[in-house]
Structures are given as C-alpha cells and as structure tokens.
N, C-alpha and C positions, 0 to 999 in steps of 0.2 A: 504494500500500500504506500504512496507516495503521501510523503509529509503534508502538502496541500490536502488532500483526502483527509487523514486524518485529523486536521484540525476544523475542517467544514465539520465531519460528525460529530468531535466532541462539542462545538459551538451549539449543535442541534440537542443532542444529548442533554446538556447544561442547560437550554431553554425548557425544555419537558417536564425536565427533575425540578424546575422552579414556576411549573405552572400552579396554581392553584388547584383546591381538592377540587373546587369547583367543575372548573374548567377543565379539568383530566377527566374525570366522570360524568358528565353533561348527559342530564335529560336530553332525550330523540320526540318532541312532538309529532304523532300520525294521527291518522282517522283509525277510528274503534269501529268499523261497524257491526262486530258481534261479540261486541262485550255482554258481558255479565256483572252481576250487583253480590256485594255481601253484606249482610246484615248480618248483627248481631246483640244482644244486652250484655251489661257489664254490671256485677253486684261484690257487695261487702260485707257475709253476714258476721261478720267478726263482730265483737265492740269497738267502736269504733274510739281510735287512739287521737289524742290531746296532748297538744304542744303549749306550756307555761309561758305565756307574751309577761315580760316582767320590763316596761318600759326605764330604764336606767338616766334620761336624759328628756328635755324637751317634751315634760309630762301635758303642758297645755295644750300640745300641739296633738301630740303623740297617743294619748292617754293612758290611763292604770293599766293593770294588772289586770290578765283575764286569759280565759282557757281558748284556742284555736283548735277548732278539728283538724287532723290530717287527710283525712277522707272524706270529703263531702257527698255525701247520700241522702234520697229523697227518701220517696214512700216505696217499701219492699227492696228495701237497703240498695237500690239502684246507684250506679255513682257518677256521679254529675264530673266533668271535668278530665277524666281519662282521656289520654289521646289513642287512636286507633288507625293506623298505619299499616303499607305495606311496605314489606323491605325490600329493598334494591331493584326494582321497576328499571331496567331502561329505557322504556320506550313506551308510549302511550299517549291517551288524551292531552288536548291543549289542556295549558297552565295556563289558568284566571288568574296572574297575582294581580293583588291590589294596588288599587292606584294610587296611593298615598302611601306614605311608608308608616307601618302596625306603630300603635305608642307602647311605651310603659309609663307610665305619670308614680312619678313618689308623693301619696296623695294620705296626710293623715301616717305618714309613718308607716305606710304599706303599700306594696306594689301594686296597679290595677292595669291591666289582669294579672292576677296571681300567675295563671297558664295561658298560653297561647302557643299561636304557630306560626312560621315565618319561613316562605321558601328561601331558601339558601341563594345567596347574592344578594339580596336587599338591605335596604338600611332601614333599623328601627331605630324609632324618634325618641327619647331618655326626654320625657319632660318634668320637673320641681313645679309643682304647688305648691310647696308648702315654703310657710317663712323661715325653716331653719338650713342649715349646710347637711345634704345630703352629698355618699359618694356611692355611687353606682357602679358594682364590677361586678361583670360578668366573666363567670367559667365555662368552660371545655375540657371537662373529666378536671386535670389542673391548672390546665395554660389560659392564664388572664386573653380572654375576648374584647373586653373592653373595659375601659375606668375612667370612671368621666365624676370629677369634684364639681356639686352645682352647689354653688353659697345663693343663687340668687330667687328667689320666688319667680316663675315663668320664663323659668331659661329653659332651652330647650335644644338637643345636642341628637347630631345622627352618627351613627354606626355600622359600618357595614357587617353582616353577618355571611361569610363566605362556605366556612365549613359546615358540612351535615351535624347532626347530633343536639343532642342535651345540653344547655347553658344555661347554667344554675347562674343565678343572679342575687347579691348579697347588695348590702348597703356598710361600709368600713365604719361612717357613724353611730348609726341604729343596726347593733347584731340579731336584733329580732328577725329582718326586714329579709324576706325569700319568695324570691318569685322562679320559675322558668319557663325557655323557649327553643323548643322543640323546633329546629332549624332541619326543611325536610328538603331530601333529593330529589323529590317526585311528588307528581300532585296527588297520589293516594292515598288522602287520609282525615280524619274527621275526628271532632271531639266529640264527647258526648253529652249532652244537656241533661236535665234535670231528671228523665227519664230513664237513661243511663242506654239510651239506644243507642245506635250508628249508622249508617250505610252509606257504604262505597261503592260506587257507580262509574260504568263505560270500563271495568277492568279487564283488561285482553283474556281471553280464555288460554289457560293451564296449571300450571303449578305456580302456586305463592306461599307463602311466609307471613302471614298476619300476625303483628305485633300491636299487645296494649302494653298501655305506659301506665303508671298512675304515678305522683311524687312518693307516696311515702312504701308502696306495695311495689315498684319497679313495675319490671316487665314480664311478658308473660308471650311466647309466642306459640302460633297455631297454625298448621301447616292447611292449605284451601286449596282443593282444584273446583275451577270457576268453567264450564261449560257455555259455548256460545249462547247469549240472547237468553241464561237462565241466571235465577237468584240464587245464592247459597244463604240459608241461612244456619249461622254457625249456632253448638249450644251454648247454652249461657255460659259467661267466662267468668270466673268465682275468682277475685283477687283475696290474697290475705299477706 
C-alpha cells in the first residue's frame, strides 16, 4: 500500500471513530404498509414505595417535608408514567419530533415533567421558575450530559441531547430534585397514562424486543413477533 493510500484511510477511519452515536446508528424513515400494533397494561401490585423529600434549603420556595411515591398508580395498581419502547428498530415509520424543543422547568423545587421522552439529537429547553439558584445536571449511566447553573428566575438554556439512553437528571443545589429522559433511537415508543395502557403502532412485522422502563422498578423486557396489518396484545407486564 503506498503511503498516500494509507493516510487517505486512516483520515476516513479517524472521521467515523469520531462521529457521533447518533449519526453512526441513524434511524432509516420508510413506509409501513403492513404494520402491526402492540398493546399492552403495565401494573404495581406491590406496596407501593416512598421517597422522604426533607427540603434542607429554600423552604418558602421549596416546601416541608413530605413523602413522594416512586411509583405512580391509579385504580387497579395501573402505572401511570412507565415508558414503553422498542429496542433497536432501524428502520421504520416517519418520526413526528416536535417542533419546539420538550422543556424541563425547575418549578417549586421539582422537575416538571418528572418523565419524558426526547428523540435523540434534539435540544431540551432547562427552564428556572423559581426565584432561587438552581443547577441542573444531567447523566448518562455517569458521564455528565449536561450542567447548566441558572441563578436567574426565567432563564432559560438549551441542550442538545445526542446519545440514546436514560439521563437521570439531579439539581447540585436541591438533592431532593430527580427527574429523567428517556433519549430514544427510534420513534417506537409511548408512555403510559393514568390507565397504565400503551400502544405502539405502524410497527414492521417480525421479531422485536419490547422494553418497559419505570424509574424506581427498571426495566423489564418482552420478546413480540408482530404479524402484518394485526394487533399483538401483550399480557399484563407486572413490574416490582
């Protein structure tokens, strides 16, 4: 191989190894025409477990002392807030993302939304409500995503979110303070409301990998073959 050769490929090499997750693994937009659907419930019949909010600072703001559930559940221990996903899709229905970039507001000392979801490459907006110094960082299992100090009441800061996964999100001033955002590869995937239901739609027909999330129960996955132009629905997914 002549030295000219070899330094064109490792040039190319060296750009690859430094693209982004994103950008190396990129969703394929197609037409679905004989997708199929999966449904499913998500329940908690455990007791349901309780985090001690013991506000230490900025009590007017913030307020007292009081119990948080970690599982939110309606009626017939359904759970409200679970995400429900598939894994690693490459190819599939158009992606709706939104046309504004998702918030988080530090509102009262707590993140609103506690859960959300945010395809990977967009920027979510970090906005301060409140009149005191919040600082906002965000993880990736442990590699800081982002950390943004807002002292100002209605400041408001964007972040791009590039890699897949979980990003636990803390506050450095208020340790009560924990939200996350489920930063997804592929547009299959849906929380579940108060009912604790789901359904994912236009999914290609074969073998999948359906995974729940919940914050405090983790994940939990279920292997699905989806048959053209028919529903699957899965049995109820019992987290504990």
């Amino acid at each position: 191989m002549k030295r000219s050769e070899f330094v064109v490929i490792a040039a190319v090499l060296s750009v690859l190894v430094c693209l982004p997750v994103s950008a190396a693994g990129a969703y394929e937009e197609a037409a679905v025409s004989d997708g199929g659907s999966i449904k499913g419930t998500v329940v908690y019949n455990s007791a349901v477990p309780m985090r001690k909010i013991i506000p230490t600072k900025d009590q007017e703001v913030c307020g007292g002392v009081r119990d948080e559930p970690q599982v939110f559940v309606g009626p017939g221990n359904k759970v409200m807030d679970a995400i429900a996903y598939l894994k690693g899709v490459p190819k599939g229905k158009k992606w709706e993302r939104p046309k504004k970039p998702p918030r988080l507001v530090n509102k009262n000392c707590t993140f609103v939304p506690r859960v959300q979801v945010i395809p990977a490459g967009m920027n979510v907006a970090i906005v301060n409500s409140d009149p005191v110094l919040h600082n906002t960082h965000g993880f990736l299992i442990k590699r800081t995503v982002f950390n943004v100090a807002m002292p100002k009441t209605g400041m408001r800061v964007e972040r791009s979110l590039q890699r897949p996964g979980v990003v636990r999100v803390e506050c450095d001033s208020h340790g009560w303070m924990l939200a996350w955002i489920y930063v997804a590869d592929n547009p299959y995937y849906m929380m579940t409301g108060k009912d604790g239901t789901f359904t994912i739609g236009d999914v290609p027909p074969g073998n999948h990998t359906l995974v729940v999330w919940q914050e405090h129960a983790g994940t939990k996955e279920i292997p699905v073959t989806v048959k053209p132009r028919e529903t699957v629905t899965v049995p109820t997914i019992e987290l504990k």
